[in-house]
LUMKE-752095 format. One record per residue (C-alpha): x, y, z. Coordinates in steps of 0.5 Angstrom, whole numbers, plus 2048, in hexadecimal, padded with zeros to 3 digits. Each point is the difference from the previous one (the first is absolute). Example, Ala and Ser with C-alpha at 12.3 -4.5 7.8 and 13.67 -1.06 7.14 Angstrom:
BEGIN
8197F7810;8028077FE;
***
This chain:
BEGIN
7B77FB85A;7FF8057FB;805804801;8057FA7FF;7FD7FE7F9;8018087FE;808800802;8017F87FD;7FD8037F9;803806800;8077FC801;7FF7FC7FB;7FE8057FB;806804802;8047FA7FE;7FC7FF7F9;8028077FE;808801803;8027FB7FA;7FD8047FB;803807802;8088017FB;8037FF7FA;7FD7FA7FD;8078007FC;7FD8057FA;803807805;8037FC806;8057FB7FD;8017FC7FA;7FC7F97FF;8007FB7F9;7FB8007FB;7F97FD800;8007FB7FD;7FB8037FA;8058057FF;8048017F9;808801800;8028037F9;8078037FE;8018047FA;8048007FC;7FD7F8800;8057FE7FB;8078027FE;8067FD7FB;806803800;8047FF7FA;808800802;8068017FB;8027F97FD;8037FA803;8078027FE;800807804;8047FE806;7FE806805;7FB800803;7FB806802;7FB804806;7F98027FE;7FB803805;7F97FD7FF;7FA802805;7F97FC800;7FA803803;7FC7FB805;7F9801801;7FB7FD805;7F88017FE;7FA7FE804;7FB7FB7FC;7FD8087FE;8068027FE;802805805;807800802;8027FC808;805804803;8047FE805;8007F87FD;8067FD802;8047FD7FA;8057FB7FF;8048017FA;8057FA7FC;8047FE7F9;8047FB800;8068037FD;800806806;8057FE805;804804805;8068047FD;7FC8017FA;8047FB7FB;7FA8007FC;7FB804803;7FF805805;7F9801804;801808803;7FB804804;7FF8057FB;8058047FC;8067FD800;8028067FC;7FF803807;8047FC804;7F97FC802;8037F9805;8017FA7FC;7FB7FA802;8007F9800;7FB7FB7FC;7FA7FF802;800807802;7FB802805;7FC8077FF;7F9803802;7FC8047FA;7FF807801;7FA804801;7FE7FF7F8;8017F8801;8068017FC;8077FE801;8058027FB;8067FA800;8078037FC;8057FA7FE;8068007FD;8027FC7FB;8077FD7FC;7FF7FF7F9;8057FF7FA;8067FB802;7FC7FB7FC;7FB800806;7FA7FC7FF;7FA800805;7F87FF801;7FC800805;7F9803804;801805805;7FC7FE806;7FB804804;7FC7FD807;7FB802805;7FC7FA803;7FE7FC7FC;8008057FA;8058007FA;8038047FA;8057FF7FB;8048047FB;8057FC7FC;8078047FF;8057FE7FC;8078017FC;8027FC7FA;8058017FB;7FF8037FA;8007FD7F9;
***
């Protein structure tokens, strides 16, 4: 009867440790954000003053937005999975084009909401181009998510006076 009870416990501890064993998502994969998590993007704010709203063409400009995901101590959460959105993204890019990295680089173009994972500093580095002048008028936030954490940026091209 000893021996049984031994070889009954030993299973059972053995089943309580195995799924404790791997990844946990920080090094074997990627998961979202706990939800005391803090999601900033900088610059958190931008305007950009096109030409007047008699210029008829209208123009491409590049502009990347670094997305940082923390800890409630401030310490950076790799491997975070992120969805991204603006409204005015589209694909084709009429507007606004996401890219994953520079597009200057021939990095592919991505759709909105894009999805996209930190990196080993907790950040993402997000490139758009956009169409400003034309008499092109447009506002809105860009959007980032994991789980139940969100941050904001407002991006936005006007006309200028």
């Amino acid at each position: 009867m000893t021996r049984r009870h031994i070889i009954y416990w030993a299973m059972v501890g053995l089943l309580l440790i195995i799924p404790g064993c791997g990844g946990g998502g920080v090094e074997g994969g990627s998961e979202e954000a706990p939800a005391e998590a803090t999601i900033t993007i900088n610059p958190s704010s931008l305007s950009y003053a096109g030409g007047d709203a008699l210029t008829t063409t209208a123009s491409a400009f590049v502009q990347q937005f670094i997305i940082v995901a923390k800890d409630p101590a401030g310490i950076p959460l790799r491997n975070v999975d992120l969805t991204i959105f603006y409204p005015f993204a589209s694909p084709g890019g009429n507007v606004v084009q996401f890219y994953d990295g520079d597009p200057s680089q021939d990095a592919p173009a991505q759709d909105s909401p894009m999805s996209v994972t930190t990196d080993e500093n907790g950040s993402y580095t997000l490139f758009i181009t956009f169409l400003a002048n034309g008499g092109l008028e447009y506002s809105a936030d860009i959007q980032v998510s994991s789980g139940a954490v969100y941050g904001s940026a407002t991006f936005e091209v006007t006309v200028s006076e």
